[in-house]
N, C-alpha and C positions, 0 to 999 in steps of 0.2 A: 187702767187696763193693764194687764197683764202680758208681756210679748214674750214668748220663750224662743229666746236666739238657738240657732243650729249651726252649729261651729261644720263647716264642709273640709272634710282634710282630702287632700289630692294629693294620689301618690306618682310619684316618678319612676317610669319603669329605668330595670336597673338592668345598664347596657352590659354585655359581657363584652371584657376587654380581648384587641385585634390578637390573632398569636400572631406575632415574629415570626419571619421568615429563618430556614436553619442556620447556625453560627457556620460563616465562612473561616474565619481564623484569618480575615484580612489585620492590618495594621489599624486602621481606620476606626474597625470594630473595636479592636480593643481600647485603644485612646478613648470612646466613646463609655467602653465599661468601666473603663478607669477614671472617668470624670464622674459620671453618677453615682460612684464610688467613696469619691472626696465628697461630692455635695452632698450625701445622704448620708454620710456618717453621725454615728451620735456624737452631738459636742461635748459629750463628758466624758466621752472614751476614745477622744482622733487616734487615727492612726498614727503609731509614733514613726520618727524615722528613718529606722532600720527597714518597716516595714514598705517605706514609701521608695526607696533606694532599691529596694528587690523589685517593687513592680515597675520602676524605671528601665531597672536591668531587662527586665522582660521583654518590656514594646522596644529597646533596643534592639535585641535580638530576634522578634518578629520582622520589625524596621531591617535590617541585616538578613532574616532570609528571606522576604520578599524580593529585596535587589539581588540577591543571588538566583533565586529561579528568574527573576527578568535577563538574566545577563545569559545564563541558559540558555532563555528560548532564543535569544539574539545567537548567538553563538549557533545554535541550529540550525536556524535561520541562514545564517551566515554560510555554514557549508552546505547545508541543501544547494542553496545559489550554486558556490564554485565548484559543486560534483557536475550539475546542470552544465556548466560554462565548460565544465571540461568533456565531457559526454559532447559538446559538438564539435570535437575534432574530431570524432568518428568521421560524421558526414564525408560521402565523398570515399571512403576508404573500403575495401574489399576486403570483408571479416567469415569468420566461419562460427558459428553460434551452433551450441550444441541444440537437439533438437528432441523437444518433449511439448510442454506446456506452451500455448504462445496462442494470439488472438489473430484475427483475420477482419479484413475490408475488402472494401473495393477500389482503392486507390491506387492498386499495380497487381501487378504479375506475380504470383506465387517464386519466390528463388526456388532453384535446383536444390536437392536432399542429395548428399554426398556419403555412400554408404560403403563405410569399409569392413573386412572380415581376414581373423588371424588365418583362417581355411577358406577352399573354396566353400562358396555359400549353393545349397540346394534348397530349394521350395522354400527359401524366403520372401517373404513379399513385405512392400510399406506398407501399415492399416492406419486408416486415420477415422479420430474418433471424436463426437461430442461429447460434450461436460462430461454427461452421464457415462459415457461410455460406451452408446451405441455406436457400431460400425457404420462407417461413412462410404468409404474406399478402400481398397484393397487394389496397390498394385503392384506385380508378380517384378522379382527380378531375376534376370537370366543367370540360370545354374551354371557354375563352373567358375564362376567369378570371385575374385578376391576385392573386387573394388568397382563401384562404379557409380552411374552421376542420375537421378530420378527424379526427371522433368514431372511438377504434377501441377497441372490448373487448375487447381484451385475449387474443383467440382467434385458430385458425390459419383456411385457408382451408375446412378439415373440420369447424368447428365447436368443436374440442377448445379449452379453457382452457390457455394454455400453462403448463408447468409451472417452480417458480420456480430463477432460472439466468440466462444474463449472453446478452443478445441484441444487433442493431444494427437502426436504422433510416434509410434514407435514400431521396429521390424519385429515381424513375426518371422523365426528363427529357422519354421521348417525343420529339417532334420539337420541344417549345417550344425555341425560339431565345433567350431569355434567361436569366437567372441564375437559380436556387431555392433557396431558403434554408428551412430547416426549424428550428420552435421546438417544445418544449410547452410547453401554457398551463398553469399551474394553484394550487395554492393549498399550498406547503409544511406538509405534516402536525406532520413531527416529523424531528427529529437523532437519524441511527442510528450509534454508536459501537462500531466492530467492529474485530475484525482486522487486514482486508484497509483500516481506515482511515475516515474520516467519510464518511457519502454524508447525502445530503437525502432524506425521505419524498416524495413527490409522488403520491399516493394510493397506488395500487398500483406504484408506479414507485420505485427508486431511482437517484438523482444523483453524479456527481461533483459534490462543491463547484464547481468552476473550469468547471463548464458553466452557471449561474448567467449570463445577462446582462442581465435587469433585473427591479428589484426594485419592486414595489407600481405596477406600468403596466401597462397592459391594450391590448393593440394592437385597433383598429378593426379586425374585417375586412368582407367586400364578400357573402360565400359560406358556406354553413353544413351540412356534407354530416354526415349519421350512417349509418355501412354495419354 
């Protein structure tokens, strides 16, 4: 009898290989490409020595600036810290920070806004404003004055406490003819260490550091308004 074999061929699906994740340009990496480098070389053509002394030279000098960006961020590191550690001698001291951009809580008292002018000042008033720029408050200071002190609590023009978030404040000029400059007065609480970076307490107020312009002086003024 007759058997007619049937040869069964079975095929193997064919995997596509993983992709690599992208070249960091660590140290590690390249040691790694420079091994499978020598392994895989053809034996009948190795790399000769000149060219193996260059790619030495090279992970050296990755080797050399890895430790140099680490020494960097140490280094940053490191003054971040001692600005931090010096920023709390403020505490405690009676400063006058110039007065624009700055955030608000509820953890104190709005300080006094200390407004002085090269002339007397007519129909100027503080406005103070959200992000955007809508008007919040608007309060009047008395005409004839060259200088004086603007008690504000911290509320809009309806009464509401405002709630805490990043505002600005600046005088609207009115017809006064000379310059206005705007400060608050008051007496640094405490160093807030956040996120978005160091700010100064100033009761209910926070500061950029760099708005800071003098430390333990207390300006005379002439005028002394609370609305």
């Amino acid at each position: 009898m007759k058997v007619d074999a049937t040869t069964a061929t079975t095929t193997t699906p064919t995997t596509a290989p993983a992709k690599g994740g992208a070249l960091t340009g660590s140290k590690d990496e390249f040691l790694r490409l420079f091994m499978a480098q020598l392994q895989h070389q053809d034996p009948f053509d190795p790399k000769n020595g000149a060219d193996m002394v260059a790619q030495l030279a090279q992970f050296s000098s990755v080797e050399q600036a890895t430790e140099t960006n680490q020494h960097l961020t140490d280094l940053a590191t490191s003054q971040a810290s001692a600005t931090s550690a010096a920023m709390s001698n403020l505490v405690g001291r009676d400063c006058n920070a110039s007065a624009g951009d700055f955030q608000i809580d509820h953890n104190g008292a709005v300080p006094p806004l200390q407004i002085t002018s090269t002339t007397p000042m007519n129909g100027a008033a503080v406005v103070v404003t959200d992000s955007d720029g809508k008007e919040l408050r608007r309060l009047p200071i008395a005409a004839g004055a060259s200088s004086a002190t603007v008690a504000w609590d911290g509320k809009t023009s309806a009464g509401t406490p405002l709630a805490p978030g990043s505002y600005h404040v600046a005088v609207d000029p009115g017809t006064t003819a000379g310059t206005i400059g705007t400060q608050w007065h008051g007496r640094v609480d405490a160093v807030e260490l956040g996120a978005t970076g160091t700010r100064l307490r100033m009761g209910g107020v926070l500061l950029d550091p760099s708005d800071i312009q003098t430390i333990g002086l207390t300006t005379n003024v002439t005028t002394t308004q609370r609305l």
